[in-house]
N, C-alpha and C positions, 0 to 999 in steps of 0.2 A: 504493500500500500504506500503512496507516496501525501503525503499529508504539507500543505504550504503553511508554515508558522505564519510568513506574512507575504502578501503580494504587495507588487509597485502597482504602478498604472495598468490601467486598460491600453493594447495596443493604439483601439481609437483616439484615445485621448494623448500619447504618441504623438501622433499623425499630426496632429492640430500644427503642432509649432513647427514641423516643415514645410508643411502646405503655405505660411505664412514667411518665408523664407526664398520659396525659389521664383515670385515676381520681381523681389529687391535685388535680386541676384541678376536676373535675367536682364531689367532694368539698366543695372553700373553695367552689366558686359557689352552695353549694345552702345553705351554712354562712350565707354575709352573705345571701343569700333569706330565712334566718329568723331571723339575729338582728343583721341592719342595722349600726347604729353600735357595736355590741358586741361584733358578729364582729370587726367591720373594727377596730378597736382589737385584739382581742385576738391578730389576726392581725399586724400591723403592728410588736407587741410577740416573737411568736413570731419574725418572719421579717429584723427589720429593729435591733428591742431601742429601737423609736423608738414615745412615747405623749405626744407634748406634750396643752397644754391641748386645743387647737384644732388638728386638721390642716392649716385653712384659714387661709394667713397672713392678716395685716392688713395695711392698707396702711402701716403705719407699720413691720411687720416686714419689707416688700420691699423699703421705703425704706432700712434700716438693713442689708438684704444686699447693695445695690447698690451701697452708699456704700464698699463694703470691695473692690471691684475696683479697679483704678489708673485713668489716665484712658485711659493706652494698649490695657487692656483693655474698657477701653467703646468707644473705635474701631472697633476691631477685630470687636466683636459689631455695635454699627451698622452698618460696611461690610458684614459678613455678607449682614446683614436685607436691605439694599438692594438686593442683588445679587438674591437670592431677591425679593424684593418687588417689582423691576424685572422679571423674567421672567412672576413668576408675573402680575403685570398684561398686559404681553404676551398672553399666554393668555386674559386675563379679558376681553380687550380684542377676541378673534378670536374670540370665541364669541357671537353674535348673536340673538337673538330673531327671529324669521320670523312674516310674515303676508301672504297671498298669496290672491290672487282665482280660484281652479280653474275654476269655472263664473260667469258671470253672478249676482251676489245670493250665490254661495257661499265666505266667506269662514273658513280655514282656517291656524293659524296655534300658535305652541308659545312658552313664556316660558322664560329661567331661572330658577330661585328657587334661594336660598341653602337648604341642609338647615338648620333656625330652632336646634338646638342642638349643637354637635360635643364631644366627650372627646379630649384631646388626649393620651397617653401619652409622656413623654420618659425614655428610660431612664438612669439615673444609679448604681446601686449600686456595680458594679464601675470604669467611668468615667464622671465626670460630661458626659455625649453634649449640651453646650450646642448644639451643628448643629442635633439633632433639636428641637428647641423651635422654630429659624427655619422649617424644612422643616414643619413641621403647622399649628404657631400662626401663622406671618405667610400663609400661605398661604391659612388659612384667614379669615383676617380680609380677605384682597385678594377674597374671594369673597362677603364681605359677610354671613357669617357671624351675627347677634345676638348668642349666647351660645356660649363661645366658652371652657372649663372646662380648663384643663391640671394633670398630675400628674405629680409626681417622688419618687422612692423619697430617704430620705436620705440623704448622700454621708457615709462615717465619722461620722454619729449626726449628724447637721446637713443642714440645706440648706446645700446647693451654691449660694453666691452668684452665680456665671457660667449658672446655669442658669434661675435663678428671676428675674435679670435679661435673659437671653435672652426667656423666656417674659411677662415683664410690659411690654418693649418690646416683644414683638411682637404684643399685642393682647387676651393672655386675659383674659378678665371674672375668672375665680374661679380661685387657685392655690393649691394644693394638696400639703403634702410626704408622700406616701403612695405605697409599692409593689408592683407586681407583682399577682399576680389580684387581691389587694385593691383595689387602685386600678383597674383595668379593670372589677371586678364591683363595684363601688359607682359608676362611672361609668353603666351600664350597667342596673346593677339598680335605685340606686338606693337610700339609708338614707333614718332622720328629718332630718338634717341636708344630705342633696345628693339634689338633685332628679335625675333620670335624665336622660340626653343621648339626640339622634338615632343618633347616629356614634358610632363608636370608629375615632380614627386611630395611625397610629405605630407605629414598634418596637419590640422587647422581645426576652427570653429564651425559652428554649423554653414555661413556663410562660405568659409575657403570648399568646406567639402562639397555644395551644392553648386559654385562655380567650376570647381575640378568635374562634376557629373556633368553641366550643360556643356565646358568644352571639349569631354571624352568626344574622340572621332575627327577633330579637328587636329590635337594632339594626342598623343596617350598620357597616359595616367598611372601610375602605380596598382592606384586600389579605389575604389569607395571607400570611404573608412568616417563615421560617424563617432556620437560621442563615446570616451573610453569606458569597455567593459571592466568588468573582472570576476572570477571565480573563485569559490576555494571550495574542495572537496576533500572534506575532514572526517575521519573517525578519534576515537577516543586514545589514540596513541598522542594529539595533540589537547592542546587548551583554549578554553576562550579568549585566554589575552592575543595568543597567536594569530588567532582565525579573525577577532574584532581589527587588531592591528592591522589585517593585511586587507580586510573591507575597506576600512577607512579609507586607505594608504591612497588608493585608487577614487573612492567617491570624493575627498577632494579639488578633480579634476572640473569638475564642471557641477553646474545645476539638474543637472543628467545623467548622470554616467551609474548602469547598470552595475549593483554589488550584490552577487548574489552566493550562497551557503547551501551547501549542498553535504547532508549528512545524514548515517545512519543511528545518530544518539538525537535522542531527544532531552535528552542532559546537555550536551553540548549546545544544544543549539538555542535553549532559553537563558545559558550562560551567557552566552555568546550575544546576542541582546540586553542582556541586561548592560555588560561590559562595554558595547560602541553607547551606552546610553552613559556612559562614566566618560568613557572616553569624549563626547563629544561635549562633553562639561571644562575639557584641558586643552582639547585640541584647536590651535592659532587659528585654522582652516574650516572649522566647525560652522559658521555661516553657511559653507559654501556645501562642504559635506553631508552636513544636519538634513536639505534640501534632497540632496543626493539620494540621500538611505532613506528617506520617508515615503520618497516621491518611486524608487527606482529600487529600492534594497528587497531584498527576497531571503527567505530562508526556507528551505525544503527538507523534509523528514524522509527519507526513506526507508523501506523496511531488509535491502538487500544490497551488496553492490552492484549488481546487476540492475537496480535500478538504479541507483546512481548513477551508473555510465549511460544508462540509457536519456536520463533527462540534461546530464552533460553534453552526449553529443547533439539532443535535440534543440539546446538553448546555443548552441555552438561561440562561446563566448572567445573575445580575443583574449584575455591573458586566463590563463587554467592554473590553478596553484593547486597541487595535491596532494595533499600530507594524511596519508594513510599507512595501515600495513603492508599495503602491496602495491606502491606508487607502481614499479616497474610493470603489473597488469593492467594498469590505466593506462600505462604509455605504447603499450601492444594492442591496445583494443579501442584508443579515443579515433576517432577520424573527423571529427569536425570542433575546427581550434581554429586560434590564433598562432600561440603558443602555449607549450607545458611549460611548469616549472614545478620541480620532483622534490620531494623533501623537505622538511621545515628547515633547513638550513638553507634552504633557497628560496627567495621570492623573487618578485614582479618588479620593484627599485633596482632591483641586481639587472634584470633583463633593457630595463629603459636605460638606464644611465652606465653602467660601465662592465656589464660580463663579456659584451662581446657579440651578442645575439641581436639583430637590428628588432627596433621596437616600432618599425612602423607598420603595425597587423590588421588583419580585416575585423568590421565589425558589423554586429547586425544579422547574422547567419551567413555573412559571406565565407567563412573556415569554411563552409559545407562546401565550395567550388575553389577556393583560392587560398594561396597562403600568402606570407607578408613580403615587403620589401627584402629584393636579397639580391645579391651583384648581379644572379641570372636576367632580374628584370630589364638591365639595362645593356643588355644581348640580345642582339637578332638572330636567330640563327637561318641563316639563309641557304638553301641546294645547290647544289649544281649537278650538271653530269656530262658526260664526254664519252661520243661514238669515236673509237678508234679503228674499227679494220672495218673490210669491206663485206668481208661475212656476218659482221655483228648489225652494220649498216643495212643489212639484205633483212635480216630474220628478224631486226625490232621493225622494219619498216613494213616487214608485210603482214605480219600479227595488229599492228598498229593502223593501217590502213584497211584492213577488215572490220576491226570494232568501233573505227570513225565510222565508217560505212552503216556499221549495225545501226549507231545514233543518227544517219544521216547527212552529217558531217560530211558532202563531197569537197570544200574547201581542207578541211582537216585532213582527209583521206591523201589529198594531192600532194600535202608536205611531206607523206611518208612515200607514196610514190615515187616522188622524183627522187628520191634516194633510192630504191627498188633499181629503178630503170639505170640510173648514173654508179653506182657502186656494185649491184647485183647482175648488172647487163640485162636486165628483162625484161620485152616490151607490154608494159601493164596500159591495156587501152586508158583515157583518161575518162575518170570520172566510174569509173570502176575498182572493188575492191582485187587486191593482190594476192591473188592463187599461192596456196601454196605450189613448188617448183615441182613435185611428183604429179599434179592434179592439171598443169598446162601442157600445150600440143608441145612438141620440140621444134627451139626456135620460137616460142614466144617466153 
């Protein structure tokens, strides 16, 4: 039996505050479409009350924001990088170019290419998100990226020195202090002064994600990725303060952000309530969280773990935290995530800010099709293939011109014949499919 200690919202009730999102959105996108560097200024001024000379620092203005961190704060972002820049190589490193001989003469084979320009979005207004710059920007640069464009809203009417130092260690060509659809719709559209990128990556507010969904297709995109979830899937080998602490840790991200508990004690789980109700009596961030968990916090009873997995993978959340006796059968048997994280010596903070893991993941049920940001994203992997002799030339060409034929296809047909006739010497009337050579008169 699975029994809900508390529910958040009604889906419907969800829905409301998007629905009232994607006119304003759609609205600024069509605003910098037609007035470029004069929207995007006067938007920046409307949203932000920020209009320097240049949105684009110089390298003498990076210089002079990086010099105001301490030196234990540049450690600290270095290690970051590392950790991210160690994995995501890993990955860069497992992903291979293939070229293989199928038939005799027919060789068949696919590259990676780097996507040649990405937009990097790092959100900063409400906290300066210095992770998110490691997570897009180094990752994107381990993928061999060329140009390579990042953007941050200003932190209290200024760059954020931690962020803009984040972002220039970790590889961007052009940095930028501009927010929100502005900064996404000029990476994307495009002004006089910034040239349009391929990609749009990274997080953001309900606004950046609803403009990254209206320019999917024009650009690509990373992910959909709406407000942050989180999970935790606990038995009695942990405690309430553990399971509350790592609720919170995540609800406050936003006025929104799904926290939800998922356990087979029913001890645990009224503990565990009482304890975020202590906790949000101390917590700086309680405002914001308080909202969070009332609005969006869940706590679920089950009576197996087998249900537990099952209402795990149905709620398919982005961060999974699983502190049980058998983390390692959650991690064989979960299929719809974000990411795991296994153990109570491991959480969700470890994943965002410095294990190494990119923390930009799907949300919303999209684990059920997708996983998150990873150097792959920003690889094309593209085909090719090469007829080399004359007898490979003959025998793809006349299998090939037969089942154009099937479809109809007499232009289709024709490209394989003219190879037939020119390499196989065979005269295949036109517009006809190509006999096999036992099945024609001799001499044709």
């Amino acid at each position: 039996m699975i029994d809900y200690l508390k529910k958040g919202l009604a889906e419907a009730e969800r829905a409301v505050e998007k629905d009232n999102v994607k006119d304003i959105v759609s609205q600024t996108l069509a605003q910098i479409e037609s007035g470029g560097d004069t929207a995007i200024r006067e938007l920046s001024e409307k949203f932000d009350r920020y209009t320097p000379i240049s949105f684009r620092l110089s390298t003498e203005e990076i210089e002079t924001l990086m010099a105001k961190l301490t030196d234990q704060e540049m450690a600290d972002v270095k290690f970051a990088q590392e950790q991210v820049r160690n994995f995501a190589q890993a990955q860069r490193d497992s992903m291979l170019d293939v070229e293989v001989e199928t038939l005799p003469g027919v060789i068949l084979g696919h590259k990676n290419i780097p996507v040649q320009s990405v937009g990097c979005y790092v959100p900063g207004g409400k906290f300066p998100m210095v992770a998110s710059a490691h997570m897009s920007v180094v990752t994107a640069a381990v993928a061999g990226v060329p140009r390579i464009v990042a953007m941050t809203p200003p932190f209290n009417g200024e760059p954020n020195p931690a962020v803009i130092a984040a972002m220039h260690m970790g590889g961007a060509h052009e940095i930028y202090v501009l927010g929100g659809i502005q900064a996404v719709g000029a990476m994307a559209i495009g002004t006089e002064s910034i040239e349009p990128v391929h990609m749009l990556v990274g997080p953001g507010n309900a606004y950046v994600a609803e403009a990254k969904r209206q320019l999917y297709g024009r650009v690509g995109i990373d992910l959909f990725a709406g407000p942050t979830e989180t999970m935790v899937i606990a038995d009695e080998t942990v405690d309430a303060e553990l399971c509350a602490t790592d609720l919170l840790g995540q609800a406050e991200h936003g006025y929104n952000s799904p926290a939800v508990l998922i356990t087979n004690s029913s001890k645990l789980a009224k503990e565990t309530m009482v304890e975020i109700d202590r906790l949000l009596e101390i917590l700086p961030t309680a405002e914001t969280a308080s909202i969070s968990w009332r609005d969006y916090g869940e706590v679920i009873v089950c009576d197996t773990y087998e249900e537990m997995l099952q209402i795990a993978n149905e709620i398919a959340s982005e961060h999974v935290q699983v502190m049980t006796d058998r983390d390692d059968w959650f991690l064989e048997n979960m299929h719809s995530y974000g990411a795991l994280f296994l153990g109570a010596r491991t959480n969700v903070a470890n994943g965002d800010k410095v294990i190494g893991t990119n923390h930009t993941l799907p949300t919303e049920k999209a684990g059920r099709y997708t996983g998150g940001l990873w150097v792959g994203k920003f690889l094309k992997t593209h085909s090719y293939q090469k007829v080399l002799t004359d007898e490979a030339a003959t025998i793809i060409g006349e299998i090939g011109s037969r089942l154009c034929m099937l479809e109809g296809f007499v232009g289709h047909a024709e490209q394989c014949n003219v190879r037939v006739r020119r390499y196989g010497g065979r005269n295949v009337p036109y517009g006809e499919p190509a006999l096999p050579q036992e099945n024609t008169e001799a001499g044709v």
